[in-house]
VEXDREN-2710 file (C-alpha; in Angstrom, 1 decimal):
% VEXDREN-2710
k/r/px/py/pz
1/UNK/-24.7/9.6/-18.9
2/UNK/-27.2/7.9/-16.6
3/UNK/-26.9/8.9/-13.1
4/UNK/-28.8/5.9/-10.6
5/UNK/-28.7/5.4/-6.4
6/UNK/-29.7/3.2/-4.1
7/UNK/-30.6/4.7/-1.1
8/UNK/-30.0/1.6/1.9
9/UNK/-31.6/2.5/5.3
10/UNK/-32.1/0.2/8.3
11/UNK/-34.0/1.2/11.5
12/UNK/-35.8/-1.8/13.1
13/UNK/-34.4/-5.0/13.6
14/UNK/-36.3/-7.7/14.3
15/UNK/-33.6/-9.7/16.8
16/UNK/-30.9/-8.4/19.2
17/UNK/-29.5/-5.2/17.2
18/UNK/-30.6/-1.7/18.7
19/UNK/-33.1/0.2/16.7
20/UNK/-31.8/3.4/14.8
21/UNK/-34.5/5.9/14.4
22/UNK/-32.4/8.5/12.0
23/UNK/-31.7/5.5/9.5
24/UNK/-34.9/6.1/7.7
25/UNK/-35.3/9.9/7.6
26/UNK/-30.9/10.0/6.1
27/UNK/-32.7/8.2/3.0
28/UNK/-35.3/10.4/2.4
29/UNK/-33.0/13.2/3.0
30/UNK/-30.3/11.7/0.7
31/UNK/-33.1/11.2/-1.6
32/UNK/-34.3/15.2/-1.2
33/UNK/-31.1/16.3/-2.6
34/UNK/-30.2/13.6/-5.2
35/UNK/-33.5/13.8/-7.0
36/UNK/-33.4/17.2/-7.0
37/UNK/-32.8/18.5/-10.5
38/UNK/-31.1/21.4/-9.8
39/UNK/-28.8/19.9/-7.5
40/UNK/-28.4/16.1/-7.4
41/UNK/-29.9/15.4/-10.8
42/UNK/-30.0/12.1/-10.7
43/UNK/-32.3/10.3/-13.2
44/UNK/-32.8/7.4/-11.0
45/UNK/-33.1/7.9/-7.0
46/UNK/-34.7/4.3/-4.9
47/UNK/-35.3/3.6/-1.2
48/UNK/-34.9/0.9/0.1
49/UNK/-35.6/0.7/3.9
50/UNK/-35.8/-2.1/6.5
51/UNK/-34.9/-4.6/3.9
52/UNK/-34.7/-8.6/4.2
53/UNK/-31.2/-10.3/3.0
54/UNK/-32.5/-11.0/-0.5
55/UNK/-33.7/-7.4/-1.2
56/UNK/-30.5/-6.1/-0.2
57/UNK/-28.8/-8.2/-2.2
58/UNK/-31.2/-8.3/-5.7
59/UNK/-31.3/-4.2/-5.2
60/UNK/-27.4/-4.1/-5.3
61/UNK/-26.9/-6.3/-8.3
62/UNK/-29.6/-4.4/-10.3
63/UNK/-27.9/-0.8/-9.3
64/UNK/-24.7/-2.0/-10.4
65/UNK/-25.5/-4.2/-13.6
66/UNK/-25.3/-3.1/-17.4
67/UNK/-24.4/0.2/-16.9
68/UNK/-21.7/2.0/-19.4
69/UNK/-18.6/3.4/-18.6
70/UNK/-19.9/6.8/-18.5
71/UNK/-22.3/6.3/-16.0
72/UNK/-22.8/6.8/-12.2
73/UNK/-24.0/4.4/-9.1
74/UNK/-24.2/5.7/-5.5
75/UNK/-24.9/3.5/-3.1
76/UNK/-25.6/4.7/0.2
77/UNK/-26.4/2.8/3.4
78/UNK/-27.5/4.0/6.9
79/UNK/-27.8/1.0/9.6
80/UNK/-25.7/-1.2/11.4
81/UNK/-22.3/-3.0/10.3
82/UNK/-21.3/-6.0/12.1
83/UNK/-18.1/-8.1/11.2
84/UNK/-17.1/-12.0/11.4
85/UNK/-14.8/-14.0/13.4
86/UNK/-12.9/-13.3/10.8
87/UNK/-12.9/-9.3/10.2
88/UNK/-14.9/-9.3/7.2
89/UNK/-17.7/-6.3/7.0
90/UNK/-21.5/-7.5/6.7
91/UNK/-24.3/-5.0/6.0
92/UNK/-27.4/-5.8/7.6
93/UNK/-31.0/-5.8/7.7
94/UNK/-34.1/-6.0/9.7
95/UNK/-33.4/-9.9/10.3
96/UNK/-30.0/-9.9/11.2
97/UNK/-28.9/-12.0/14.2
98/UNK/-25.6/-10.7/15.4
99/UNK/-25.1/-14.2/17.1
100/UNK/-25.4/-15.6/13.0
101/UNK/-23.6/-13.0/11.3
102/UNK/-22.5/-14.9/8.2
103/UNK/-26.3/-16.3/7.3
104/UNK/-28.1/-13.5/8.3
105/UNK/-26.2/-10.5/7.3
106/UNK/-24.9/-9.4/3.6
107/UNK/-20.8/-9.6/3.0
108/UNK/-19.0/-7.0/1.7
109/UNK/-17.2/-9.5/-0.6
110/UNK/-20.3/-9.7/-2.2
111/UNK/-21.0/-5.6/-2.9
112/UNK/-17.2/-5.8/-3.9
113/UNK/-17.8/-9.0/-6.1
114/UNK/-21.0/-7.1/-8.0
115/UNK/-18.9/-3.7/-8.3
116/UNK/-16.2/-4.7/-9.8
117/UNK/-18.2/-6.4/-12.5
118/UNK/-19.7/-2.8/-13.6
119/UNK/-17.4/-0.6/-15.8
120/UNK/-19.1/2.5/-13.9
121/UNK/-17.8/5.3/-11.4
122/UNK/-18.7/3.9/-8.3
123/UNK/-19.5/6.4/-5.3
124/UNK/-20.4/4.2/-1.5
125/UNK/-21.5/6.0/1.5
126/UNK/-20.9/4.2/4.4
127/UNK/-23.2/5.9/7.7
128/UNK/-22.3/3.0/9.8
129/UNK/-19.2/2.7/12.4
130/UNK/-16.8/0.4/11.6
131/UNK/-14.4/-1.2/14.8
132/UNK/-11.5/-3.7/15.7
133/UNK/-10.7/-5.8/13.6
134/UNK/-10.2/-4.7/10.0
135/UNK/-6.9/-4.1/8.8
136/UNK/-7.0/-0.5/8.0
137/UNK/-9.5/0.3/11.0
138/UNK/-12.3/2.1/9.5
139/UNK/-15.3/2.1/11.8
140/UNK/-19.3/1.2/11.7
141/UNK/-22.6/1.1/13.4
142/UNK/-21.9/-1.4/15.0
143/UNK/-18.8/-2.1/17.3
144/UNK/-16.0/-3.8/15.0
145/UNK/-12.9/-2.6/12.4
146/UNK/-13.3/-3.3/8.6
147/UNK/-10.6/-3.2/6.0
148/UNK/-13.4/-1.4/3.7
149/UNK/-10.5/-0.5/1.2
150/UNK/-9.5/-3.8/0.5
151/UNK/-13.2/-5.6/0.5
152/UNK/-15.1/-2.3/-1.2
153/UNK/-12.0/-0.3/-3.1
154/UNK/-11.6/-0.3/-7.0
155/UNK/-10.8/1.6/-10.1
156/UNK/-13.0/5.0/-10.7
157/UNK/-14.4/4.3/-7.3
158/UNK/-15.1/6.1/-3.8
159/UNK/-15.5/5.2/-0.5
160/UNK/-16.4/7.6/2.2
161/UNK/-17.0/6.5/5.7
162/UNK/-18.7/8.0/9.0
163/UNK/-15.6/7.4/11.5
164/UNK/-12.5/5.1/11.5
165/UNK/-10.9/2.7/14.0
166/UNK/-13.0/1.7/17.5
167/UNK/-15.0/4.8/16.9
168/UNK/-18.9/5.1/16.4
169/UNK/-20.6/6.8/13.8
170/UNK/-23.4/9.1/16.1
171/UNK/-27.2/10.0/15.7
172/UNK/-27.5/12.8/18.0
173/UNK/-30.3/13.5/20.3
174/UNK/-33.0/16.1/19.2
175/UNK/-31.7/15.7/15.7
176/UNK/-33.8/14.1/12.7
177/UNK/-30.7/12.7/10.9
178/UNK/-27.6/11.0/11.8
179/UNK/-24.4/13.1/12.8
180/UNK/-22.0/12.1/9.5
181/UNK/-25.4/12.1/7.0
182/UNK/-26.6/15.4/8.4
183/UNK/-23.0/17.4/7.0
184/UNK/-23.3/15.2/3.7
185/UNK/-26.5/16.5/2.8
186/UNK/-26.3/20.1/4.5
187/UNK/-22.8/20.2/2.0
188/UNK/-25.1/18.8/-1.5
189/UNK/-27.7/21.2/-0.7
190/UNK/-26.5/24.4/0.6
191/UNK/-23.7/24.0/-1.9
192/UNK/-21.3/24.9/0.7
193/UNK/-19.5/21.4/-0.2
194/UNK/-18.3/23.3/-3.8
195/UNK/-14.5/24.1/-2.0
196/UNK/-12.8/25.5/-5.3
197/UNK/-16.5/27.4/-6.4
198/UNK/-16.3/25.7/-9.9
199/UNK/-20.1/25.1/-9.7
200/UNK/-19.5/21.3/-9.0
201/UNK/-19.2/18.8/-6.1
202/UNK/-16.9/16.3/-6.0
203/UNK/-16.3/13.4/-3.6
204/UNK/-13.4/15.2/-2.2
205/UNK/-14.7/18.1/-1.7
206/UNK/-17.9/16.6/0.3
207/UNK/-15.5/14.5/2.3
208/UNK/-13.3/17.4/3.2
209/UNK/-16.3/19.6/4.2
210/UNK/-18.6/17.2/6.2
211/UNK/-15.0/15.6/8.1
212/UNK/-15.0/19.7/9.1
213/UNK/-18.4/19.5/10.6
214/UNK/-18.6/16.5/11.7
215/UNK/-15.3/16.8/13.9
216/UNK/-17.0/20.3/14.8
217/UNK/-20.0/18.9/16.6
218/UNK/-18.5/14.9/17.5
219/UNK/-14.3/15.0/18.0
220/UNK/-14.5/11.3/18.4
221/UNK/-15.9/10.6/14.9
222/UNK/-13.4/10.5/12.0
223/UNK/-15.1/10.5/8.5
224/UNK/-12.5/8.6/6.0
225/UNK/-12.2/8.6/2.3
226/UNK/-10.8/6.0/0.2
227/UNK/-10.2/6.2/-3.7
228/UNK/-8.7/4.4/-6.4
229/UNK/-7.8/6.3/-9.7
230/UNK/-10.6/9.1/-10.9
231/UNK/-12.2/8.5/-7.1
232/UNK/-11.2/11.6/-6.2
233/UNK/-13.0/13.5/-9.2
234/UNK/-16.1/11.9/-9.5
235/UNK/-19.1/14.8/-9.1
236/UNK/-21.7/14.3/-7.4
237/UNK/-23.7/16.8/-7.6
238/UNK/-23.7/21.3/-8.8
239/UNK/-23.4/23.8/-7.1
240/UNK/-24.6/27.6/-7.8
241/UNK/-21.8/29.6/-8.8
242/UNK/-23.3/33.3/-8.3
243/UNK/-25.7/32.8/-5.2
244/UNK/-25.4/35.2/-2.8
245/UNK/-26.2/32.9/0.2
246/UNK/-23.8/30.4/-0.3
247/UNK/-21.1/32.8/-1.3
248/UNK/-22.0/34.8/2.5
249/UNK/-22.2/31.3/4.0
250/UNK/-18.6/30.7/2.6
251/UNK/-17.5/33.8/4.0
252/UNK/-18.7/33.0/7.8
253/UNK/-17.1/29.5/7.7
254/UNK/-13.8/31.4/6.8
255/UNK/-14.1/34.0/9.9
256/UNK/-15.7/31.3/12.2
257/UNK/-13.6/29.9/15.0
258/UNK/-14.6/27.5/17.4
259/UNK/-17.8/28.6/17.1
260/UNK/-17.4/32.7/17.9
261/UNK/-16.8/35.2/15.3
262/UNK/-14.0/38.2/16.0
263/UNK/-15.1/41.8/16.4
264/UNK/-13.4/42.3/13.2
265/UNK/-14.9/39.4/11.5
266/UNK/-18.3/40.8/12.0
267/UNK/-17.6/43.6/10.8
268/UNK/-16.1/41.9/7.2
269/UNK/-19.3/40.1/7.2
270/UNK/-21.9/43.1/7.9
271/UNK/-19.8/44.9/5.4
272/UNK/-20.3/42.0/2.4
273/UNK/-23.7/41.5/3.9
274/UNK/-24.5/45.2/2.8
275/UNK/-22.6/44.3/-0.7
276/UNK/-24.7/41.0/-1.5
277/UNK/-28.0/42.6/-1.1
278/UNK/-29.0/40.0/2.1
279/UNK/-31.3/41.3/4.6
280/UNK/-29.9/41.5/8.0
281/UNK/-32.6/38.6/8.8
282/UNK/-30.9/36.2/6.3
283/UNK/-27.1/36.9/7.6
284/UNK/-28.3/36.0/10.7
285/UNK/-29.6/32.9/9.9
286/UNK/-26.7/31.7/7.6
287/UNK/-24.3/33.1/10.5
288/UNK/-26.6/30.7/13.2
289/UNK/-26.2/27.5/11.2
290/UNK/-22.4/27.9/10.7
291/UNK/-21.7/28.3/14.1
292/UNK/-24.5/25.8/15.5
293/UNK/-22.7/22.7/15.5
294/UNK/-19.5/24.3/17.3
295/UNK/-22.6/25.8/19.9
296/UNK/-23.5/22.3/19.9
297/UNK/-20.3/20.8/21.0
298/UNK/-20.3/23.3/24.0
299/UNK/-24.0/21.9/24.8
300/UNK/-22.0/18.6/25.1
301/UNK/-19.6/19.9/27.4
302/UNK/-22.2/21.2/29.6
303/UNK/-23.5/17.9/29.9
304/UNK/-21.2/16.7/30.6
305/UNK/-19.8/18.8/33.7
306/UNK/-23.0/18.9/35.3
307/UNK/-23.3/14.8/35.0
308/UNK/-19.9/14.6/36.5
309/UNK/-20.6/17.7/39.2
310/UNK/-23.7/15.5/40.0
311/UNK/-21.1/12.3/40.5
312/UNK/-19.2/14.2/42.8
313/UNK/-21.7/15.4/44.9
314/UNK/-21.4/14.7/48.7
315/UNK/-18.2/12.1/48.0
316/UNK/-14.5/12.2/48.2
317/UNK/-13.9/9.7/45.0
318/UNK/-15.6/8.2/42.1
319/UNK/-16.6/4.7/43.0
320/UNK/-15.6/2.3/39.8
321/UNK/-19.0/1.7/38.4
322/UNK/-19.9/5.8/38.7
323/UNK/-16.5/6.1/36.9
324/UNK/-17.3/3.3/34.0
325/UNK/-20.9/5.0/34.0
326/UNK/-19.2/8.7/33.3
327/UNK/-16.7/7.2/30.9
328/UNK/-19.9/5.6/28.6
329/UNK/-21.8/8.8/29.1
330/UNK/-19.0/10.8/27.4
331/UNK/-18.9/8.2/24.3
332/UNK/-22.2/9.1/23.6
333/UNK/-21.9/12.2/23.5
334/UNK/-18.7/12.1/21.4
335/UNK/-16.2/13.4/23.6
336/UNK/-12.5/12.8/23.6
337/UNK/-10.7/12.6/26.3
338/UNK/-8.6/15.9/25.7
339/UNK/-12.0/17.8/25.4
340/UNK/-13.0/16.4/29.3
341/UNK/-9.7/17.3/30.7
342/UNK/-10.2/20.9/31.3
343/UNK/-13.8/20.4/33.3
344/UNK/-11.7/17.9/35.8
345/UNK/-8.9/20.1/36.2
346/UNK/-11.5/22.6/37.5
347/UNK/-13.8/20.5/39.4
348/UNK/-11.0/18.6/41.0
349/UNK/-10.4/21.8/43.7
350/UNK/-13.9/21.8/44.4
351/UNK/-14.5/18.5/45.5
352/UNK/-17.0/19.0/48.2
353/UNK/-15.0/16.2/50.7
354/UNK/-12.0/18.6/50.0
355/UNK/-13.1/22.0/51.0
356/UNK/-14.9/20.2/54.1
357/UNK/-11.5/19.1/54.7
358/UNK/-10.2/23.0/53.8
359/UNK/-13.0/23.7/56.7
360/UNK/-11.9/21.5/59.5
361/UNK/-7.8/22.3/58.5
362/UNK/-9.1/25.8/59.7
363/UNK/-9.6/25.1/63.3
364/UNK/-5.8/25.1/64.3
365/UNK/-6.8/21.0/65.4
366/UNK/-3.0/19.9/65.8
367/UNK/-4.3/16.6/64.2
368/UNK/-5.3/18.3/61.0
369/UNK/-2.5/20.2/60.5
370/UNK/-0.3/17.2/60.9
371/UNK/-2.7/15.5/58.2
372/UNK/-1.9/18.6/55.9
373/UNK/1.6/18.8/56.7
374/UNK/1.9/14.9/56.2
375/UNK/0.1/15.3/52.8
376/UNK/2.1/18.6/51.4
377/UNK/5.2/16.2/52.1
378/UNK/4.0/13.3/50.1
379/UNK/3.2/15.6/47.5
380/UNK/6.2/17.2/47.2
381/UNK/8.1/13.6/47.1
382/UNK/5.7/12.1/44.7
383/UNK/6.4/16.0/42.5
384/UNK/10.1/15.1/42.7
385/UNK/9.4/11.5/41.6
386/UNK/7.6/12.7/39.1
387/UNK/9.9/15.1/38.1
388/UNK/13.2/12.3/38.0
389/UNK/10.9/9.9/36.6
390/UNK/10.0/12.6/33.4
391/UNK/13.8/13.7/32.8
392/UNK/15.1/10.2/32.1
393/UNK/12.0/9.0/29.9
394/UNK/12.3/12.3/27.9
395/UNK/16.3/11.5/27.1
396/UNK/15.6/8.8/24.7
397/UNK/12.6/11.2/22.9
398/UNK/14.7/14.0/22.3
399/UNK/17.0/11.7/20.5
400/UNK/14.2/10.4/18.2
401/UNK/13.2/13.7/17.8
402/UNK/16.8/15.1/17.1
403/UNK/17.4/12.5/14.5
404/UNK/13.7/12.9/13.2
405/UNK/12.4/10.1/13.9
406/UNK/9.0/11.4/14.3
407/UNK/6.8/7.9/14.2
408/UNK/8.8/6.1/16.8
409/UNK/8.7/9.0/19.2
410/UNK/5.0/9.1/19.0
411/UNK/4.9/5.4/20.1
412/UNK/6.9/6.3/22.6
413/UNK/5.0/9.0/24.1
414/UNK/1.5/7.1/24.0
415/UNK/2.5/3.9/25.3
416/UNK/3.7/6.1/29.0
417/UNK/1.0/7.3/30.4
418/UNK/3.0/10.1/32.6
419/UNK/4.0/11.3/29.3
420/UNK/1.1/11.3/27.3
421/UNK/-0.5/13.8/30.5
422/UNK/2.5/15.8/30.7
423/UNK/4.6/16.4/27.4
424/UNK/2.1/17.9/25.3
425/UNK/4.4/20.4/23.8
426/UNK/6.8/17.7/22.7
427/UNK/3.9/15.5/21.4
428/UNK/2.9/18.5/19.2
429/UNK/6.6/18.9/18.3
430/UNK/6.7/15.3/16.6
431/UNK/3.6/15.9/14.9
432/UNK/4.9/18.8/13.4
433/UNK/7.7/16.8/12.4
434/UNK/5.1/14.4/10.8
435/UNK/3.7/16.4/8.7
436/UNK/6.5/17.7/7.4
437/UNK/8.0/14.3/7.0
438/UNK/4.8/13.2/4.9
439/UNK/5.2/16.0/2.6
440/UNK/8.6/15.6/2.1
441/UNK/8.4/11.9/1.4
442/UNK/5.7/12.2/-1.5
443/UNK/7.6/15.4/-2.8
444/UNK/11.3/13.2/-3.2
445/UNK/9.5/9.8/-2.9
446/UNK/6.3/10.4/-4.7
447/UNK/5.2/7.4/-1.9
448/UNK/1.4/8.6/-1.6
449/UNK/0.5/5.7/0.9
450/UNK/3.2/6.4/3.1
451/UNK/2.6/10.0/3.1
452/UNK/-0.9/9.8/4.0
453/UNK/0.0/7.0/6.7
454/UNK/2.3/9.2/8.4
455/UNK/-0.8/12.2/8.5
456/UNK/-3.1/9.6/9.9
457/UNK/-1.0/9.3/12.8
458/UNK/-1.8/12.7/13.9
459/UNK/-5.0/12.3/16.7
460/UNK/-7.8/14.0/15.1
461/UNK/-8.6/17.4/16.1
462/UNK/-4.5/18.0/16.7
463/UNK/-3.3/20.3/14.4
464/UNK/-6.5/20.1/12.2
465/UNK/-5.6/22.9/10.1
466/UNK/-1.9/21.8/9.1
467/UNK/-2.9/18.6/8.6
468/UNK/-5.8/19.3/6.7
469/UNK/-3.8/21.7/4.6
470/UNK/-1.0/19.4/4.5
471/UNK/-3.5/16.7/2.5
472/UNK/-4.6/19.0/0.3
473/UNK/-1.4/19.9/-0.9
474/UNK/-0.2/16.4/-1.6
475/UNK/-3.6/15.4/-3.1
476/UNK/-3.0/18.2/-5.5
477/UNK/0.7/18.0/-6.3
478/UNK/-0.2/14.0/-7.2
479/UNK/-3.1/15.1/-8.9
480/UNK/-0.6/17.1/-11.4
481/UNK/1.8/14.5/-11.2
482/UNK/-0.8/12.4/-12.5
483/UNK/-1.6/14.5/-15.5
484/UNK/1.9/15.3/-16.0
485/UNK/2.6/11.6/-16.4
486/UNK/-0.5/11.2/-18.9
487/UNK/0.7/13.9/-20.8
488/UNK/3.8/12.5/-21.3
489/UNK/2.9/8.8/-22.1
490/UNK/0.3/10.7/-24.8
491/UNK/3.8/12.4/-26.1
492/UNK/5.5/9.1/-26.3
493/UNK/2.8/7.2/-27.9
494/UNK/3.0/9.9/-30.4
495/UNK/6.5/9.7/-30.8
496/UNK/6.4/6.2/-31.3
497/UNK/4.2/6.6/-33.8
498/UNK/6.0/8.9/-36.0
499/UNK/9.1/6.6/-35.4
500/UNK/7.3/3.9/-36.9
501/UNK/6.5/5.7/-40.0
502/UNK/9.8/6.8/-40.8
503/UNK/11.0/3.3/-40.1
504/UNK/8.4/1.9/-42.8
505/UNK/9.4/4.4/-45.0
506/UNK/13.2/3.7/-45.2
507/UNK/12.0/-0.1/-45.7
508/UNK/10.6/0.9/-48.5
509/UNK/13.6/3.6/-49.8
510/UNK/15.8/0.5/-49.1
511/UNK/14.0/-1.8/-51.2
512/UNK/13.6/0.9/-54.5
513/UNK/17.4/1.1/-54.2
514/UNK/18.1/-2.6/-53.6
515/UNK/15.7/-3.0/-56.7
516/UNK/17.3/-0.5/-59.2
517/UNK/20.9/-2.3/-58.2
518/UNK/19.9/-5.6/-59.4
519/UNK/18.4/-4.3/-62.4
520/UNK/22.0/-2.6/-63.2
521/UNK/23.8/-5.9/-62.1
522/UNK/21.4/-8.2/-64.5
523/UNK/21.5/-5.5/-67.4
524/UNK/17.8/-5.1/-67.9
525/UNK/18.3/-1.3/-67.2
526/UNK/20.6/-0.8/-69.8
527/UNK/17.9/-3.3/-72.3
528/UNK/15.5/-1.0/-71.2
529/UNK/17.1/1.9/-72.1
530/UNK/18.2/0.4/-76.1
531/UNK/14.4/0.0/-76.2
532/UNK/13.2/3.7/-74.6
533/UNK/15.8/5.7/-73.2
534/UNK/13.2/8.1/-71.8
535/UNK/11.4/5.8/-70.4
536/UNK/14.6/4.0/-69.0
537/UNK/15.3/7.5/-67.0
538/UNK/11.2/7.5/-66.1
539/UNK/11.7/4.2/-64.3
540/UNK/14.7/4.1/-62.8
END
């Protein structure tokens, strides 16, 4: 078995796409851990970075081509994606001309077209964002949606993405790789990837782990995985089975939430820290990088309040471009709109235009009061507006929700803005419902699609833990459907078999006795027996 990977990364362009300095260093980290023999061990590891059209395309071709069935190409690519009029993915390089995407940029049609020409398992890492228009909205570095199951999907093949539908796959500032490359590698090298601690990492397993960290440290991104067949099985690289590092490492993850440990946790973990023979030095480092991504994510936060305390400074509203200013700020740093919500709650009573108002309300000036008074009364109005307007838009939801109908109520809820702020607890309700529904639809329907459609409809970062359980349980149960159905077309092949046999050997029964009759019938038995009687009971 001949393990090979191509190792894509683009950082300069030469025309109107935006340099990407981590593109580079992902490939030479990729490249650290694949080559590694005690980890990747891959015979065959190239870089390829800041490539022209042809290298791209020669280098793909020659990963692919004349391999055997048994055999392994990765491909990985760090850079920008760009799609057509059209919706079709291109990779590109260092001449790309997003203004002549088609000629200057390399189709996934054609990485598809090459693949499916090689009997090979197939893994493709995608660090790129993919956005609007692809059917089945995966997202790349670059600012469109791709349908990357359709155009890069196949038998014994893999595809795992950075992020999905109009979101961008991050570098991060201060950080030497890119946010979705960063988890992939940390998972291959720490081992902390091996989920079920058989010593091996699958593409499963590193999707499930790095999704985890990357939605630790950047909610907005959504890493994606897309299979066909064995996809789901194919390892990548080992893992160590009996290190004590990785096994304390394991541990934290399981005790850290949201980035703090319990009072009791730390106590578990200076317990087994004692057990595994770790110095108190080492425990604290492995406990450090656990929790620093969810420490980074707060860093974020900070940013961001003090950016938007800074707005607000000396003025009674946001003026539009301050506002559209904020709103990119808080892409870029990855934030979701739920994660921003409480720092405006909070800041919004300390406008400095409202306690000055607060100040002057103070003086008993009859015109103030009447101000405040006038103010409390349109407030309570628009409270009762509010109020009317929630009880007869909630009527037709609990009627969805009554006769579980857990998708429409969903659209519902997210096309009314009023609703979407206030009815959180009945948003969480129908995505309970969901995820029920999808496991109870693959259980009696054994529809995978549908079941994993339904899960996708849950935002990310909502219910993480049920949904992410919720996955795992129907990727195993279809996992042992799988084999269970093997198993049985094995049995029936047999069967057949045997069947075939006993059919051939009644022919043949059939034509002995068929034989011996006409030889009664003509009278050469009974000749045969004048002539030799023994011999006459011999043959017939």
């Amino acid at each position: 078995m001949a393990k090979v990977a191509l190792l894509i990364g683009n950082s300069e362009y030469m025309y109107n796409l935006s340099p990407l300095p981590c593109a580079t260093n992902d490939v030479e980290a990729m490249q650290r851990v694949l080559q590694n023999s005690e980890i990747g061990g891959f015979d065959q590891v190239e870089q390829l970075l800041n490539p022209d059209l042809q290298e791209i395309q020669v280098k793909i071709k020659t990963l692919f081509s004349g391999r055997r069935k048994e055999d392994l190409a990765l491909l990985f690519f760090s850079g920008h994606g760009l799609k057509d009029r059209n919706g079709k993915f291109y990779f590109s390089n260092r001449a790309t001309n997003s203004e002549h995407i088609e000629a200057t940029a390399t189709p996934a049609s054609f990485v598809q077209y090459i693949m499916s020409g090689s009997r090979c398992s197939q893994v493709v890492i995608l660090d790129c964002c993919f956005s609007g228009a692809f059917a089945d909205g995966l997202t790349v570095k670059g600012d469109e949606t791709v349908d990357i199951q359709n155009q890069l999907g196949g038998k014994g093949r893999a595809v795992l993405t950075a992020s999905t539908s109009t979101q961008y796959a991050l570098e991060q500032q201060g950080e030497d790789l890119s946010v979705y490359t960063r988890f992939i590698v940390e998972g291959i090298e720490t081992g902390a990837a091996d989920i079920d601690n058989d010593g091996l990492i699958s593409t499963d397993e590193l999707h499930r782990y790095a999704q985890k960290k990357v939605q630790e440290v950047a909610p907005t991104m959504s890493p994606k995985i897309f299979t066909a067949e064995e996809g789901f099985r194919i390892y990548i690289a080992k893992a160590p089975t009996n290190d004590p590092k990785l096994q304390y490492r394991k541990e934290v993850e399981k005790y850290a939430k949201k980035g703090e440990i319990s009072s009791t946790g730390h106590r578990i973990l200076a317990a087994l820290q004692e057990a595994s023979g770790l110095t108190i030095e080492q425990a604290k480092e492995i406990e450090a990088d656990v929790l620093k991504p969810y420490q980074e994510y707060k860093k974020k936060l900070k940013k961001y309040e003090q950016a938007l305390v800074e707005a607000l400074e000396h003025r009674y509203h946001l003026k539009q471009d301050t506002y559209n200013e904020l709103k990119y700020y808080q892409k870029i740093l990855g934030l979701r709109d739920k994660d921003i919500a409480l720092i405006e709650k909070n800041l919004l009573l300390m406008l400095p235009g409202v306690n000055r108002f607060v100040k002057l309300s103070r003086k008993s000036s009859l015109q103030c009061l009447s101000i405040t008074c006038l103010l409390m009364g349109l407030g309570i109005v628009a409270a009762n507006a509010i109020y009317a307007y929630k009880k007869m838009a909630t009527k037709p939801i609990e009627t969805l929700i009554k006769y579980k109908r857990y998708e429409e109520c969903i659209t519902k809820i997210n096309q009314d803005l009023l609703l979407r702020l206030t009815e959180s607890q009945t948003a969480q309700q129908c995505y309970n419902g969901l995820i029920a529904q999808a496991k109870e639809i693959f259980q009696v329907n054994n529809d995978f699609e549908q079941a994993m459609r339904l899960l996708d409809l849950v935002p990310q970062g909502v219910l993480f833990h049920e949904v992410t359980e919720a996955r795992e349980s129907i990727v195993d149960l279809k996992h042992y459907r799988d084999a269970k159905e093997a198993e049985s077309r094995c049995d029936w092949i047999e069967m057949k078999a045997n069947l075939e046999k006993i059919k051939h050997r009644s022919q043949e029964i059939e034509n002995s006795l068929a034989e011996l009759i006409r030889k009664i019938n003509t009278g050469e038995a009974l000749i045969q027996m004048n002539q030799c009687p023994s011999k006459a009971i011999i043959t017939n």
